[in-house]
N, C-alpha and C positions, 0 to 999 in steps of 0.2 A: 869567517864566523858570522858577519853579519848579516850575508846571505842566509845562513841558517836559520837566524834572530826573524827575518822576514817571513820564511816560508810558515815558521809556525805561531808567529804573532801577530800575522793578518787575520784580521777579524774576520770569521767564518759567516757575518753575513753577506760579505762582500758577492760568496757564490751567490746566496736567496737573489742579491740584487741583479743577476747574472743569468743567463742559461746556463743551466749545468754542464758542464765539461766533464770530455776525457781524455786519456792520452790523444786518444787519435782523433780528436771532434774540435782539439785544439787549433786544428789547422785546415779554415776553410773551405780549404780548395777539398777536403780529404771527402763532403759531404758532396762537390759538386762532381767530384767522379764518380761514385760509388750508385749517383743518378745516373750519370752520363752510361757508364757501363751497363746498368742495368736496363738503362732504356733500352740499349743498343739491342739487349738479350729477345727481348718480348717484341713481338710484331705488333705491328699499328693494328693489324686488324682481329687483335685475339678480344675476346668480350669482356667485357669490365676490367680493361688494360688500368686505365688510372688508377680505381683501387689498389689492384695488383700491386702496382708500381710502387703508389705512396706507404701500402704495408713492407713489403720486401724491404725499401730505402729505409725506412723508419727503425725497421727492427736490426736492420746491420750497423747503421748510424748509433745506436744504442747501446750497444755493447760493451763497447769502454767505458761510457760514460756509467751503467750500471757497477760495472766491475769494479769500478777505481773508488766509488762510493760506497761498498760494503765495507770496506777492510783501509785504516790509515797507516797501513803498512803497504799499501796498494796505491799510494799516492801519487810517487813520484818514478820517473823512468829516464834515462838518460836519452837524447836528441836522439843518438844514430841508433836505439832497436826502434823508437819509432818510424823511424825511416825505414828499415827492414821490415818492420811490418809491413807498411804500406805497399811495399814492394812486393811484399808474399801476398797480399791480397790481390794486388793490378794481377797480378801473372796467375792465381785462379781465375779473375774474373776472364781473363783471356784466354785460359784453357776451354771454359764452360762457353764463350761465344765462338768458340772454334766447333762446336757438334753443332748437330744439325737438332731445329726446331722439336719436339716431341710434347707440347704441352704446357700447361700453366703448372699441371699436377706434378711432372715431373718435376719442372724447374724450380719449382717451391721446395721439393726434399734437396734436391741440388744446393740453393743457396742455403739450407737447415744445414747441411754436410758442413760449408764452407762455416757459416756465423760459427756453430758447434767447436771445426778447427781454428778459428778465428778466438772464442776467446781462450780456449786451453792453451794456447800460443801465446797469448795476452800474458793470461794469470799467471803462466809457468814464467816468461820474460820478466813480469814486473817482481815477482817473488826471490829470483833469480839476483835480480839488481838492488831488491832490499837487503837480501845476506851479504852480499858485497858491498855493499854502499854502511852496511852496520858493522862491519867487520874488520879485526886492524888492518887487513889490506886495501883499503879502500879508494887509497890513490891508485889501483890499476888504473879507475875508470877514468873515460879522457873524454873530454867535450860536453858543451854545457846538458843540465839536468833541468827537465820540464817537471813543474808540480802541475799535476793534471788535473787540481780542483781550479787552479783559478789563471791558468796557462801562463804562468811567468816561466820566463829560462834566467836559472840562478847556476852559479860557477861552483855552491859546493856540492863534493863528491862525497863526504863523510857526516855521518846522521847516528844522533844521539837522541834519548829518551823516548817519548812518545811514539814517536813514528818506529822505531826499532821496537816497540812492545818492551821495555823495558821498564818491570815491575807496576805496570801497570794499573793492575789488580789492586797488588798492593796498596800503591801510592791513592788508589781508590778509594780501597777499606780503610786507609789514614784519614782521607778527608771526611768520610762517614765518621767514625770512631771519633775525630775531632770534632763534628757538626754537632753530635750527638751528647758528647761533653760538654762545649757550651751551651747546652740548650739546656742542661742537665742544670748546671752551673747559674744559666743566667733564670730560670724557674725557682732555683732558692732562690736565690738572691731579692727576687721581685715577690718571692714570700714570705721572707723576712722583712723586706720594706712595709708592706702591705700589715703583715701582723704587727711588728711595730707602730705604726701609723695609728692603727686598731685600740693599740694600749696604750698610748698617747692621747689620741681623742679620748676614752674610756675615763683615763686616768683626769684629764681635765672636767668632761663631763661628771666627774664623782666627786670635784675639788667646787666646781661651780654649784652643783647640789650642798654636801654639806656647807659652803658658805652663805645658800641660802635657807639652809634648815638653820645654822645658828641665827643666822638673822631673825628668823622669823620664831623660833623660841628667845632670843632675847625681848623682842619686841613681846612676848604674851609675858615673859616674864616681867617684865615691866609694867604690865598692864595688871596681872594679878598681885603685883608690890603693892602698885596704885590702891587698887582695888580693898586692898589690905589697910592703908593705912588710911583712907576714906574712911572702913569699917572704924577702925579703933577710933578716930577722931568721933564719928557718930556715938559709938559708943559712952566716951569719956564726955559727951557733954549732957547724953541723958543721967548719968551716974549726978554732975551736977544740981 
């Protein structure tokens, strides 16, 4: 189980920091035949061999590694079809340098043919080993299992959740439907702060006002008392 804990709790940057892998890019000798054969194919003296060369190698080398990155149910493949792969590839490439020369044009639809049966042999393999490896029989499988994002060989045969596409969807529109609740949740909340805060300042600003309107009507009041009883003293002494 802690294998399992591994393969899907390694941090997916680890590939960014990495060349991308596939099943079959995992193992680099897989790149230096797939040259070697192809060199072998092409004569030294056909015209613009290098290009040639470097697109053909490019686009068979690439294969897996596109394949296994669409689909993460397409991740993982146990040791020996990779092995079988390979082996069903050496033995086209050996069919095809068994004829005799015919051109760049030919040999271009030629390797199209092979890459073509090369990934439908892939995709049907790794699809193959996901139903079984997600399914209660999953101990048939025997010998270790390669993740083909980030080329470890890990001992488990048996795969839950994610990578088996289970509820996936779902478990998606859970995390939306949750993001969306608390967003929902944390907008009041921080608008209720906010108007609060509002009627709070308000209310103080209106407590600081009328304390200084009574201030300043006691103060005239004061002054028109004054004022008052100045008058009456003046008064009472002209009566005098």
């Amino acid at each position: 189980m802690g294998d399992l804990w591994l393969l899907f709790l390694l941090p997916l940057s680890l590939v960014a920091f990495h060349e991308v892998k596939g099943c079959l890019e995992c193992d680099p000798k897989f790149i230096e035949d797939v040259r070697t054969f192809i060199e072998n194919i092409v004569p030294s003296e056909v015209p613009g061999r290098d290009y040639l060369l470097e697109r053909q190698i490019k686009e068979m080398t690439h294969i897996s590694s596109k394949l296994s990155h669409r689909d993460k149910m397409l991740r993982v493949l146990d040791v020996q079809n990779v092995v079988n792969l390979r082996s069903w590839l050496k033995q086209q490439f050996e069919k095809l340098g068994k004829g005799t020369w015919k051109g760049a044009f030919i040999l271009q639809g030629k390797l199209l043919e092979i890459r073509q049966n090369l990934e439908s042999k892939l995709k049907e393999t790794l699809k193959t080993f996901s139903e079984v490896a997600c399914s209660e029989d999953c101990i048939v499988t025997e010998g270790p299992v390669l993740d083909c994002w980030t080329c470890l060989r890990i001992t488990t045969h048996c795969f839950r959740g994610e990578y088996c596409g289970d509820d996936s969807r779902e478990a998606e529109s859970r995390e939306i439907a949750l993001f969306l609740i608390l967003l929902t949740e944390a907008v009041i909340l921080g608008s209720t702060l906010l108007l609060f805060h509002i009627c709070v300042s308000h209310r103080r600003k209106m407590k600081a006002i009328r304390r200084s309107l009574k201030k300043y009507l006691e103060k005239k009041l004061e002054e028109l008392m004054g004022m008052v009883e100045e008058k009456k003293g003046k008064d009472f002494g002209t009566r005098k």
